[in-house]
C-alpha positions in Angstrom: 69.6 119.3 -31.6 65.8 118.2 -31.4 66.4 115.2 -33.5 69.5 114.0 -32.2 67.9 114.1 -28.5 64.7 112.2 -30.4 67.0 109.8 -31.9 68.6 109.6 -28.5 65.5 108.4 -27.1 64.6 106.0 -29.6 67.5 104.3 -29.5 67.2 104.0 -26.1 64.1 102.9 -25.6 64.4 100.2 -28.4 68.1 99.2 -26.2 65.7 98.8 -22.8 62.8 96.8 -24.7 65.4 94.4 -26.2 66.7 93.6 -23.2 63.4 93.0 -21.3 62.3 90.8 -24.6 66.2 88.7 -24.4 65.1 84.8 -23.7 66.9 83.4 -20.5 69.7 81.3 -20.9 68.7 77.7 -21.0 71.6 76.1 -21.5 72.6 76.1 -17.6 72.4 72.8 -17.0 69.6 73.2 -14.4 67.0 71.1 -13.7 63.6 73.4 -13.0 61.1 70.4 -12.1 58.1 70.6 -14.1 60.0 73.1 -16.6 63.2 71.6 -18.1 66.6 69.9 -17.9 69.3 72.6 -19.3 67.7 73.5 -22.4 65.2 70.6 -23.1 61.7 71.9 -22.1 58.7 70.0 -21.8 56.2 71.1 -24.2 58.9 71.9 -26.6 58.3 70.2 -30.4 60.5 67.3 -31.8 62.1 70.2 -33.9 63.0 72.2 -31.4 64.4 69.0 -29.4 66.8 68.4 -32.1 67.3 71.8 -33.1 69.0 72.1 -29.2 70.4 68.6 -29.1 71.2 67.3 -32.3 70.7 63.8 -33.1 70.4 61.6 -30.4 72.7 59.1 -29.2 69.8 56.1 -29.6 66.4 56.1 -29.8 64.1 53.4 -28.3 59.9 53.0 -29.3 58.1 53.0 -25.4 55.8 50.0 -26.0 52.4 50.6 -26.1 52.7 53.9 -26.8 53.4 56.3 -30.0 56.5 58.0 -28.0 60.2 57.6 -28.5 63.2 57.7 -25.8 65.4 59.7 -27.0 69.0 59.3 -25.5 71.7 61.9 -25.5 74.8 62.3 -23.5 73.5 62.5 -19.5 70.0 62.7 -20.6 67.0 60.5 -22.1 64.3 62.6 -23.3 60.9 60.9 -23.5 58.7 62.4 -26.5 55.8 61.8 -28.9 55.1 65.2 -30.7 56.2 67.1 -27.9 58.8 66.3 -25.2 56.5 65.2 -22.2 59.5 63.7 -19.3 63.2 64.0 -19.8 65.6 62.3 -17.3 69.1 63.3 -16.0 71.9 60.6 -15.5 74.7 63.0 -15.2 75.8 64.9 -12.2 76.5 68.1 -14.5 72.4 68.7 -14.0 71.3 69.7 -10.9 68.2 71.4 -9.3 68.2 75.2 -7.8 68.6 73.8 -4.4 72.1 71.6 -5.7 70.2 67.9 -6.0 72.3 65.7 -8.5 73.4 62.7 -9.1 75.4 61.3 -6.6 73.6 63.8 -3.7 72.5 61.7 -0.8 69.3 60.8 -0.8 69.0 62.8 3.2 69.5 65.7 1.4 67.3 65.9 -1.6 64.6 64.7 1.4 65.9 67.3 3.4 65.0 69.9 0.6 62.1 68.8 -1.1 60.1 67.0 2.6 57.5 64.7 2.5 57.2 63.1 -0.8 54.0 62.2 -2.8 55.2 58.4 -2.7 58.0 56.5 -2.4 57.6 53.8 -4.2 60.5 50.7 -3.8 61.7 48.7 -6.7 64.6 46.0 -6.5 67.5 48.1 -5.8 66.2 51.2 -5.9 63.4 53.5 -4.3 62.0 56.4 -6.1 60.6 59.2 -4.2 57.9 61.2 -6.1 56.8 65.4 -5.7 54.6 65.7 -8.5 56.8 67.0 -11.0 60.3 66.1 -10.1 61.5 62.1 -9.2 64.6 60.8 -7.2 65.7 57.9 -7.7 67.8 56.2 -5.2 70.3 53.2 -5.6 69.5 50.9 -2.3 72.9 50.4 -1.2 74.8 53.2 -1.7 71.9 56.0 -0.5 72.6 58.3 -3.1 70.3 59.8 -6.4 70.9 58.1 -9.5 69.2 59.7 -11.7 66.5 62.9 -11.8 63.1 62.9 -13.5 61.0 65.7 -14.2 57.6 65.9 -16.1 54.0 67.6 -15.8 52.3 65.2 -13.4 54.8 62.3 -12.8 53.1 58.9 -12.9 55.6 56.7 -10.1 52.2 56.8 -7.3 49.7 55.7 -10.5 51.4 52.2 -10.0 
């Protein structure tokens, strides 16, 4: 009886520690600025990036730079060794608070206030926090596309 009740308790103590230890489900299609887009994560290696995603659609050199674009279907993933910005262009990604594509651009103001910059170009105006972008088609007043990264560079010039 002794060993069946020690068994017992192995068993489930191992059951409680695996779930504590499970990794979170990336592949939600959420947008965590600063963290990831579904699950691409910043940081994460070129392996990794096409262990999740496959091979991408296209891939375009960033001049002056050593980094790639990767594109894939809704996103382009920007990357030298390590991812370092990924952009959404599909509504299927959102952010906690329900910003996507198509959202108005009142709303995503409304839920992340005063941004860092905005910052106008042609027909569109991009409105910076720091580790998540908006970018907003002129005439229609709605997102078209999300950008996350670190320290996002649209109020360096």
């Amino acid at each position: 009886m002794t060993v069946v009740r020690a068994t017992f308790a192995t068993l489930s103590i191992l059951a409680f520690g695996a779930c504590a230890s499970a990794p979170p489900n990336l592949n939600d299609d959420m947008i965590i600025p600063g963290e990831r887009v579904g699950n691409v994560e910043l940081g994460m290696s070129l392996a990794e990036l096409f262990a999740v995603k496959g091979a991408p659609r296209k891939t375009i050199p960033i001049a002056g730079t050593e980094a790639t674009s990767y594109n894939y279907d809704g996103l382009t993933v920007g990357a030298d060794d390590k991812v370092y910005w990924i952009i959404a262009r599909d509504a299927r990604y959102r952010t906690p608070a329900g910003v996507a594509l198509g959202s108005e651009q009142i709303f995503a103001r409304g839920v992340y206030g005063t941004p860092r910059c905005v910052v106008t170009r042609g027909d569109i105006t991009v409105y910076d926090y720091n580790d998540v972008y908006f970018e907003v088609d002129n005439e229609t007043g709605k997102v078209s596309q999300i950008g996350i990264q670190k320290n996002t560079q649209t109020c360096n010039g």
